[in-house]
C-alpha positions, 0 to 999 in steps of 0.5 A: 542787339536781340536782332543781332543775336537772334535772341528774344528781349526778354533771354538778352535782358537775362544774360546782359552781363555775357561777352559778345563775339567779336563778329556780333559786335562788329555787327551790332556796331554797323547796325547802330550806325545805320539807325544812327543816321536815320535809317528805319529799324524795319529796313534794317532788321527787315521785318515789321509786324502788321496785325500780329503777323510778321512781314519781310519789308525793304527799302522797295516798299512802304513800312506798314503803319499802325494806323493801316491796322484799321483799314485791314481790320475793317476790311477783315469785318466787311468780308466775314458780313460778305463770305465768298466776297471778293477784296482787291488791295489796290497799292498793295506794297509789302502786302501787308493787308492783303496778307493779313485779310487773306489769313482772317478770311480764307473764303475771300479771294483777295487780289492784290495790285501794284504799279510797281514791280518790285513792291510786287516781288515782296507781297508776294513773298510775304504771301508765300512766307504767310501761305495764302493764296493772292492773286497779284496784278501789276499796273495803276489802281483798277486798270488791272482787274478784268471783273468787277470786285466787291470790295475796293480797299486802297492805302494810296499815297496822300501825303501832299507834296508840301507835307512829303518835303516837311518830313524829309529830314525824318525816317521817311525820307527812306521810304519810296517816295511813290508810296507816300506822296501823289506830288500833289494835293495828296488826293490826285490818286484818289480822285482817279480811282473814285472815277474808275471804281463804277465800272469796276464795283460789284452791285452792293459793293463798298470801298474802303479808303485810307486817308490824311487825318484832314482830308476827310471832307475833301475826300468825301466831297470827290465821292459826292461827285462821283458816287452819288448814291453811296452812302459814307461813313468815317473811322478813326485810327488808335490816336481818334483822327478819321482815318478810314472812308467807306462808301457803300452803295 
């Protein structure tokens, strides 16, 4: 309703009593249904809120989730301990993170990729709505990038085929599948960017991963294998599940 009428919560909460016009309660009433049908409230207002910024997002990306907070957060501090450091968000999607690191860290260069064009199209709004500076690249993880970064970030989709078709009576089923599931083990882009990372890793660089609360030793035990000499550390979101990977050579 305070989306509808362009109110703030706290002015609908202190003027419940006032009649609504008839086009915003017809308004109102089309909403409701969507939401009633499982639609999520971020597309149908078309904004959420990602580290206390506000970013547009639709039905072509991801909804930033909380739980991403901390891989931008970590990122945020890995780049102020490296000024003129350079970050690609790898994913990147509604660009979300990318925006939000750009904004805490304006002597980084942030490069922001995506497979798909369309996920591009709103980063770079958000971008633009935000005024920072991203330089967007589109294809498959590192493939893009013409040098060596030192700093890899990636929220890649690690839902398990099997975990994606349980959610699917749920909001997720809104969401572009792409983002959320590799169709697989939930590991397959991971594996393949963990491959392509050496020759695309700066000298004492680092990579910061997001991942599946139960894939920490799985994902670590792909790293081994071919980043042998980085060393690892785990991070837990807001809820205490390891969330976050850094390897750091």
């Amino acid at each position: 309703m305070a989306f509808v009428l362009g109110w703030s919560r706290a002015r609908l909460f202190a003027h419940w009593d006032e009649p609504l016009p008839p086009a915003d309660l017809r308004r109102y009433a089309e909403l409701a249904e969507r939401r009633a049908a499982g639609e999520p409230v971020a597309y149908i207002r078309n904004l959420k809120e990602f580290l206390g910024l506000e970013f547009f997002v639709d039905a072509r990306v991801l909804i930033p989730r909380p739980e991403t907070e901390l891989l931008a957060s970590r990122a945020i501090a890995w780049l102020q301990a490296h000024p003129g450091a350079t970050m690609v968000d790898v994913g990147t999607g509604s660009g979300a993170l990318a925006v939000a690191v750009a904004r805490a860290c304006p002597d980084a260069r942030v490069i922001a990729n995506d497979v798909s064009p369309d996920a591009l199209d709103v980063a770079r709004l958000n971008a633009a709505r935000h005024g920072v500076a991203i330089t967007f690249l589109e294809g498959s993880l590192l493939e893009p990038l013409a040098s060596p970064v030192e700093l890899i970030v990636a929220n890649l989709p690690y839902l398990s085929l099997a975990e994606y078709e349980g959610l699917l009576g749920t909001s997720i089923a809104y969401e572009p599948r792409p983002a959320l599931t590799d169709g697989a083990d939930g590991l397959r882009w991971y594996a393949a960017l963990l491959e392509q990372a050496p020759a695309k890793l700066a000298p004492a660089g680092a990579l910061l991963l997001e991942i599946g609360s139960g894939q920490p030793a799985a994902l670590l035990e792909l790293a081994a294998q071919r980043l042998p000499s980085f060393e690892p550390a785990v991070y837990a979101d807001y809820a205490g599940l390891p969330r976050v990977v850094e390897l750091a050579s």
